[in-house]
Backbone as numpy.savetxt, mean C-alpha at the origin, in Angstrom:
# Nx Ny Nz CAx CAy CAz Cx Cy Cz
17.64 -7.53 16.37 16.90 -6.71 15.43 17.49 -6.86 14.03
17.03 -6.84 13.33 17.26 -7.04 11.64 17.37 -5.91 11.13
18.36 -5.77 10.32 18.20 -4.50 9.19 17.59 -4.57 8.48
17.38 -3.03 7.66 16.59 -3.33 6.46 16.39 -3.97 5.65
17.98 -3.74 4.98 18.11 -4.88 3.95 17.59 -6.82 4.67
17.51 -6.70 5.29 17.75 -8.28 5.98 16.14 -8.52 5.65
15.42 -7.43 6.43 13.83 -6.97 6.23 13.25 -7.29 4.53
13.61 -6.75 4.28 13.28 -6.46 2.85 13.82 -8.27 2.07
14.41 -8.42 2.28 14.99 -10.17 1.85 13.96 -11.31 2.06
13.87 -11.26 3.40 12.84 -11.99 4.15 11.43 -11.50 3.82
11.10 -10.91 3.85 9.73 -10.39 3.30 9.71 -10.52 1.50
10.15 -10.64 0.66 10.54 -11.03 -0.79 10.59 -12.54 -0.69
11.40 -13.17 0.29 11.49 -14.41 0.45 10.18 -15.52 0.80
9.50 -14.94 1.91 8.47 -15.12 2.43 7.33 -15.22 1.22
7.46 -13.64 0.75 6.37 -13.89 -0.63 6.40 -14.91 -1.47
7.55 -14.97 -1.91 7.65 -16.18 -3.13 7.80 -17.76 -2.73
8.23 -17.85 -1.49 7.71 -18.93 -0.93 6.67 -19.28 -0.42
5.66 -18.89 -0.41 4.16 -19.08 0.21 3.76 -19.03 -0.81
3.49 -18.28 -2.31 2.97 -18.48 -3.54 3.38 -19.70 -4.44
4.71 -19.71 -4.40 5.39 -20.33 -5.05 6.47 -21.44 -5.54
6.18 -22.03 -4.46 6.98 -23.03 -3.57 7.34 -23.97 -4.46
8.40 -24.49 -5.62 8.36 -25.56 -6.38 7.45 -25.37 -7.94
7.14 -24.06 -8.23 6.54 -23.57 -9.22 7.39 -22.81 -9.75
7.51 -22.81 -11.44 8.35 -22.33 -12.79 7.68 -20.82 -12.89
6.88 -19.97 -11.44 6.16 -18.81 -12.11 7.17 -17.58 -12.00
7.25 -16.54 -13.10 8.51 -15.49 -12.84 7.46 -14.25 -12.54
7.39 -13.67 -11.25 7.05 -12.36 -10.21 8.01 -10.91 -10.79
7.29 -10.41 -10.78 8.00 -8.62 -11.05 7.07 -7.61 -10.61
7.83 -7.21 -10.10 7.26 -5.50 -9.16 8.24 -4.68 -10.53
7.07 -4.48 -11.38 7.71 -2.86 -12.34 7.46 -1.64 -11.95
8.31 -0.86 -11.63 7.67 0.64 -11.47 8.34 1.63 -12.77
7.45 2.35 -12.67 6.64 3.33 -14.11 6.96 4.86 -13.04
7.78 5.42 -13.58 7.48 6.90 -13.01 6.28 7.44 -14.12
5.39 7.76 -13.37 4.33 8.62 -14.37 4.43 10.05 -14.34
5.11 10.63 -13.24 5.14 12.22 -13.46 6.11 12.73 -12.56
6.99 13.25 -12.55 8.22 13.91 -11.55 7.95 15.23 -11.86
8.22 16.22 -10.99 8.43 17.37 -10.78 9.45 17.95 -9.85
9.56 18.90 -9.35 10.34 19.18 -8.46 10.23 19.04 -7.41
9.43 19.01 -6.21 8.87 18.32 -5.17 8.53 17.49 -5.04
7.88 16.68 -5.81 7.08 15.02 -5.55 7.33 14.59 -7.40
6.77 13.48 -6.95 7.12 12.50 -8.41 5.96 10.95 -7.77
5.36 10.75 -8.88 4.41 9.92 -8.87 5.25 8.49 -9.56
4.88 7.32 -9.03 5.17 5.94 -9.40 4.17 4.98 -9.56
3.77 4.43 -10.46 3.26 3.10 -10.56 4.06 1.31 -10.67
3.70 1.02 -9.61 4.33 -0.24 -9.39 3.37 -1.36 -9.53
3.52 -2.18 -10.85 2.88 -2.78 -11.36 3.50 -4.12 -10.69
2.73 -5.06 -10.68 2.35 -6.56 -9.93 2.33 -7.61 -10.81
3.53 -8.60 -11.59 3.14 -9.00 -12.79 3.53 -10.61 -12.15
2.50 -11.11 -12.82 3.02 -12.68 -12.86 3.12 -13.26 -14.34
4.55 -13.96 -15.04 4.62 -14.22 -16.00 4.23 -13.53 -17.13
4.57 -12.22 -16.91 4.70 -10.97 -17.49 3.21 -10.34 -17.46
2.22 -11.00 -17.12 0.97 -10.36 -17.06 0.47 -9.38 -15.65
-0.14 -8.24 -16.09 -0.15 -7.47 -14.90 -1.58 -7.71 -14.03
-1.33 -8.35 -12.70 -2.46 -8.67 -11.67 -2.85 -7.98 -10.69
-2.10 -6.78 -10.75 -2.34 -5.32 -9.89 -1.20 -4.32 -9.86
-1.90 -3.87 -9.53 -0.79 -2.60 -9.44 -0.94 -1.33 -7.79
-0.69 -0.29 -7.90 -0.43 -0.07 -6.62 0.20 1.80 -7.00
0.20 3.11 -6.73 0.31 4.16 -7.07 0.83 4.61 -5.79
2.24 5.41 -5.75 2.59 6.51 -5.03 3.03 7.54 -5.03
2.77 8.77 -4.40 3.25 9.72 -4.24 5.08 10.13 -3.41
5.60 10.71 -3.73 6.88 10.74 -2.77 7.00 12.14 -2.91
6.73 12.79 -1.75 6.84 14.13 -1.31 8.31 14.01 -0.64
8.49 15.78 -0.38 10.33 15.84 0.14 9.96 15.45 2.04
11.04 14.89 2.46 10.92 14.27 3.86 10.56 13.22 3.69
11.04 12.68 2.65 10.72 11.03 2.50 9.15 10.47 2.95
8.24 11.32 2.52 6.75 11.28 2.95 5.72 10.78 1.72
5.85 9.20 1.37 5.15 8.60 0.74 3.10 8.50 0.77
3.10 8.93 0.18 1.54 8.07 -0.02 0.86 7.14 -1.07
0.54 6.39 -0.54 -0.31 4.96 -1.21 -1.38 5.74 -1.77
-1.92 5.44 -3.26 -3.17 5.26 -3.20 -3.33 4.43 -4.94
-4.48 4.52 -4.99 -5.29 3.51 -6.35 -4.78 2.04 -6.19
-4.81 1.38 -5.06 -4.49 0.29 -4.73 -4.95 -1.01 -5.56
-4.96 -1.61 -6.57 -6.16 -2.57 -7.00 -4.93 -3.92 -7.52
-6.09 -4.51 -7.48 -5.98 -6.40 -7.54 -7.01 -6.98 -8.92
-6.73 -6.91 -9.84 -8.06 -7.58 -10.94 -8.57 -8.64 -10.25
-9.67 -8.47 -10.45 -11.02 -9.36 -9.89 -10.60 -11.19 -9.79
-9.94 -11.89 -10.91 -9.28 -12.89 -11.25 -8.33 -13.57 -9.80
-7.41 -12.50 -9.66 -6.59 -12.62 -8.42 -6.72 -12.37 -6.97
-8.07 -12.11 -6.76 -8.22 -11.77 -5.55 -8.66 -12.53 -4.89
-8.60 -12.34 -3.35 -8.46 -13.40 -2.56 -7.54 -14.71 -2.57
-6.93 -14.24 -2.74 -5.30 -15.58 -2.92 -4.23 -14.64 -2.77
-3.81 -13.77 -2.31 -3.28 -13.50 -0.89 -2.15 -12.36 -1.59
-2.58 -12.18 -3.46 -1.60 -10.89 -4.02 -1.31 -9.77 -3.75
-2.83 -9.26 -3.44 -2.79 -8.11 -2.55 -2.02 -7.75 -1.37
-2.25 -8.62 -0.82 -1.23 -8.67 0.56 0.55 -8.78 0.03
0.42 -9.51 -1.10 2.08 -9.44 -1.20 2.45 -7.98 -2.01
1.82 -7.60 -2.50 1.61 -6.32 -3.19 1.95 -5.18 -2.33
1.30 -5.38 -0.66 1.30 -3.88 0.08 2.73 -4.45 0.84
3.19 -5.53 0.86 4.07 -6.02 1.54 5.42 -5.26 1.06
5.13 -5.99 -0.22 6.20 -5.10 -1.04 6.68 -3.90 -1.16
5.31 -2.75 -1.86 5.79 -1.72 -1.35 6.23 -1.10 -0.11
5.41 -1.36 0.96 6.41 -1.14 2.51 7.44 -1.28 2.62
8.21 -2.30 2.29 9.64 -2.74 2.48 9.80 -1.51 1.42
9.75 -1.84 0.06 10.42 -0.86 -0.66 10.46 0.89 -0.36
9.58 1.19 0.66 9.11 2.55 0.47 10.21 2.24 1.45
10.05 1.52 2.76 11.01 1.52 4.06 12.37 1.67 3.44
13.20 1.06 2.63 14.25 0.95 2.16 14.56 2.05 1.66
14.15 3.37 1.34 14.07 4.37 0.39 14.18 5.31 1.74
14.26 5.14 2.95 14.25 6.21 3.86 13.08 6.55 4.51
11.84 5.90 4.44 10.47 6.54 4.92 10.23 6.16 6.08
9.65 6.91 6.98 9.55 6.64 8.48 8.13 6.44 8.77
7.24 6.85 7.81 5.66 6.91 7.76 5.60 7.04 6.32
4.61 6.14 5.94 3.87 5.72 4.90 2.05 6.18 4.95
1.77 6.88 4.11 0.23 7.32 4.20 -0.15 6.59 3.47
-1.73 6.17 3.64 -2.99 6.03 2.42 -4.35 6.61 2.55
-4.65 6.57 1.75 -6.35 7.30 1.65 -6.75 6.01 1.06
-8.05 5.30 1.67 -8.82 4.07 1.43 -9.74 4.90 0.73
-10.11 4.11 -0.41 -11.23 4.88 -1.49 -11.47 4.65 -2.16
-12.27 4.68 -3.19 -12.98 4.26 -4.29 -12.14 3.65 -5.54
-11.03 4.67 -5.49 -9.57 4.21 -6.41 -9.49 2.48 -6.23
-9.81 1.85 -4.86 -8.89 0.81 -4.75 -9.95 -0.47 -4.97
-11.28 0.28 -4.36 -12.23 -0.60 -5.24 -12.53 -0.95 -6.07
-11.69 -0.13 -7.63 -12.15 -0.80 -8.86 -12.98 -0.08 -9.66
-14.22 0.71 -9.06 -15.58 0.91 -9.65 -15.95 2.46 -8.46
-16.77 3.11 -9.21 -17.26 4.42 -8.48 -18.92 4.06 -8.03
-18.77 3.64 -6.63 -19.72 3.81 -6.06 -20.59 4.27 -4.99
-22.06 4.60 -5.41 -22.38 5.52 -4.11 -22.17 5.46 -3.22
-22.11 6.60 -2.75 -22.15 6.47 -1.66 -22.80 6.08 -0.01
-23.04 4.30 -0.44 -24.26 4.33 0.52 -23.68 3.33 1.58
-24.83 2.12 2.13 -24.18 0.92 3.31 -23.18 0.10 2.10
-23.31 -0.03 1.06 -22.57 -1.01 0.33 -20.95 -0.28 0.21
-21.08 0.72 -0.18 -19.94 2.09 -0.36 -18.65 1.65 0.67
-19.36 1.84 2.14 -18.68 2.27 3.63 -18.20 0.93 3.96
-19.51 -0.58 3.59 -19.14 -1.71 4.02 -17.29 -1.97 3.43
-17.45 -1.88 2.18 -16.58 -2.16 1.13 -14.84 -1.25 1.89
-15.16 0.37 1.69 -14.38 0.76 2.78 -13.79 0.38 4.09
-14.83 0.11 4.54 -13.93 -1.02 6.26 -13.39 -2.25 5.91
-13.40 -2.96 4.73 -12.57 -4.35 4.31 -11.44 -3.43 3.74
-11.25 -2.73 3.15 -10.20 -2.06 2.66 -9.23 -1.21 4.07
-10.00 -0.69 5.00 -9.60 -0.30 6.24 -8.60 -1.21 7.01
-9.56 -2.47 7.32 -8.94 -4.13 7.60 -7.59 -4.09 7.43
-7.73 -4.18 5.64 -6.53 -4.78 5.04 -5.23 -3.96 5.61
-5.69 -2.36 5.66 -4.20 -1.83 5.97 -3.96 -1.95 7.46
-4.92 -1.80 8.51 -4.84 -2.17 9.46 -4.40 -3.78 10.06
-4.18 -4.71 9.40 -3.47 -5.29 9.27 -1.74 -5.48 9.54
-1.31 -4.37 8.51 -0.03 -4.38 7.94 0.65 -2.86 8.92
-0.38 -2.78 9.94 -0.08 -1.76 11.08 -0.18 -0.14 10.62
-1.10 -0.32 9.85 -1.35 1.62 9.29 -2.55 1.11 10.75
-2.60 2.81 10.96 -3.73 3.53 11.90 -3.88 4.59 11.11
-5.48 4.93 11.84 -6.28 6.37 11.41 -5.85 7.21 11.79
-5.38 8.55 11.47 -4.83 9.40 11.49 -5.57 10.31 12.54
-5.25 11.16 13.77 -5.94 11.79 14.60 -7.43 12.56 14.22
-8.17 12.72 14.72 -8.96 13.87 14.57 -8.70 15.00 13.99
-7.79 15.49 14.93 -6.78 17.10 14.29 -6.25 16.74 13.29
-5.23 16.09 12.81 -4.71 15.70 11.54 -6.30 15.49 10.33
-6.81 14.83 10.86 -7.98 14.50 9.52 -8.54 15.94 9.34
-8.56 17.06 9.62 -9.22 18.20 10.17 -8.21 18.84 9.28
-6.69 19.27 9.21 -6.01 19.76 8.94 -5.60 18.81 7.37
-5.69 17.51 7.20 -5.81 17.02 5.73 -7.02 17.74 5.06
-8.22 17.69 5.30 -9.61 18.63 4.89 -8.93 19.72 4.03
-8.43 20.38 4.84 -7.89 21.83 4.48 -7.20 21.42 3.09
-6.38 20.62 2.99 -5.20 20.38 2.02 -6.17 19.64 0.60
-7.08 18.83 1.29 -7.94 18.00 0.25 -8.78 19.11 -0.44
-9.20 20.25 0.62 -10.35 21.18 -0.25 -9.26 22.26 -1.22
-8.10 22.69 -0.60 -7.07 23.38 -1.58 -6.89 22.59 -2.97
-6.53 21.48 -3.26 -6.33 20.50 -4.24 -7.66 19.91 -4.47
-8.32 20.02 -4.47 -9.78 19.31 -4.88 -9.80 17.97 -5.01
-9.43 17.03 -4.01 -9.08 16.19 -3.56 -10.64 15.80 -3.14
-11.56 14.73 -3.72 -12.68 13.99 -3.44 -12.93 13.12 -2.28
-12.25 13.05 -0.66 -11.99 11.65 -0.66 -12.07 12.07 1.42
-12.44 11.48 2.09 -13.08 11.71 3.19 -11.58 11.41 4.28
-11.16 12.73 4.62 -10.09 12.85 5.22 -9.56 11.86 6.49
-10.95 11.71 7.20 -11.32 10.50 8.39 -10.77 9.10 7.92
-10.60 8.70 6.97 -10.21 7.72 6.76 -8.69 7.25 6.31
-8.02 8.50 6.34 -6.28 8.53 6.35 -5.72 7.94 6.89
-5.43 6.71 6.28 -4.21 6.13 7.51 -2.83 6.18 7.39
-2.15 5.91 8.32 -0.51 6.30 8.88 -0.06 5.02 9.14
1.91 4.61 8.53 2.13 3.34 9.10 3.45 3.86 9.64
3.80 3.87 10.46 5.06 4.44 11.45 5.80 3.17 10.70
7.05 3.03 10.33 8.28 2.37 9.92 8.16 1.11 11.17
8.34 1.49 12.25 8.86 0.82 12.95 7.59 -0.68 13.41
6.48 0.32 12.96 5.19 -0.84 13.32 5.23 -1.92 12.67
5.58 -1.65 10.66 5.31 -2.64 9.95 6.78 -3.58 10.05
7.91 -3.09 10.66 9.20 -4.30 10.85 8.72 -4.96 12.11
7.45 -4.73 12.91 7.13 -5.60 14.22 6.40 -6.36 13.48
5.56 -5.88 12.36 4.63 -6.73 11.61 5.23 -7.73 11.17
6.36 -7.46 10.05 6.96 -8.58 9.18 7.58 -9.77 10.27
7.86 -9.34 11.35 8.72 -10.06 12.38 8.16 -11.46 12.81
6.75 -10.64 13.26 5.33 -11.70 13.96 4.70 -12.78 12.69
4.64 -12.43 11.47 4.00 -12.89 10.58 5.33 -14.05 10.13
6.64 -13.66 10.46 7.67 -14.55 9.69 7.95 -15.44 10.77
7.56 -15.34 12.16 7.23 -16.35 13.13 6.41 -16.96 13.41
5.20 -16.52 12.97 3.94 -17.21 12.81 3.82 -18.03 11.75
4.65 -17.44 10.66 4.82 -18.11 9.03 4.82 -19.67 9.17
């Protein structure tokens, strides 16, 4: 079994070698505290290649080391060539390294870019975004839990359809990085 740190190396390593293999390009994960308080504190971790920013990525850090993902985005330019993915990669390891045992997100309109209805185009768009974290070993959050987020989303006026919360247990996404760096 690998430690974190070992985790976190290899997964950094992995990234910049599959992008960048024999290429002069310089990568930076910046993070931006945008708001601290006494309980939680908000971060933006910006995605830069050769100092230009190609996404970025927003979290929450509540006390109990209880992160949440959200406003996930990729500019239109970079997508589909595999940033995104090194983007959520990243933060995982980094959130993992910081003590977190579960990582949340809310899939939503934030990560699409654009506010749209809510119709078949809306939901389609949602289940590719679903995909992606399901992927990287988030699951949907129980029934009861989505039921009991409601509550918390209608207290905070929180826009955003509780059913679609997903959860990544620590231990799922180091089986992830494991399979993908053997498959690599």
């Amino acid at each position: 079994m690998k430690t974190k740190n070992q985790l976190f190396l290899l997964c950094i390593f992995t990234i910049t070698a599959h992008f960048y293999l024999n290429a002069n390009i310089h990568i930076q994960f910046k993070h931006t505290i945008k708001y601290s308080a006494w309980l939680w504190q908000e971060v933006k971790i910006s995605y830069t290649i050769d100092a230009q920013e190609i996404g970025f990525i927003y979290y929450i850090q509540l006390p109990f080391y209880c992160y949440i993902l959200y406003d996930f985005y990729i500019f239109p330019n970079y997508r589909k060539k595999g940033y995104g993915t090194a983007l959520l990669a990243y933060i995982c390891n980094f959130l993992q390294q910081r003590g977190s045992h579960s990582i949340f997100v809310q899939p939503g309109p934030f990560e699409l870019g654009e506010k749209l209805p809510k119709n078949n185009h809306y939901y389609a768009k949602l289940g590719q975004l679903v995909s992606l974290y399901a992927q990287f070993g988030f699951e949907r959050i129980s029934h009861f839990s989505a039921q009991v987020a409601s509550l918390f989303y209608w207290l905070l006026n929180i826009d955003e359809n509780p059913h679609y919360l997903m959860v990544l247990r620590i231990q799922n996404f180091t089986k992830t990085v494991e399979t993908r760096h053997i498959l690599g």
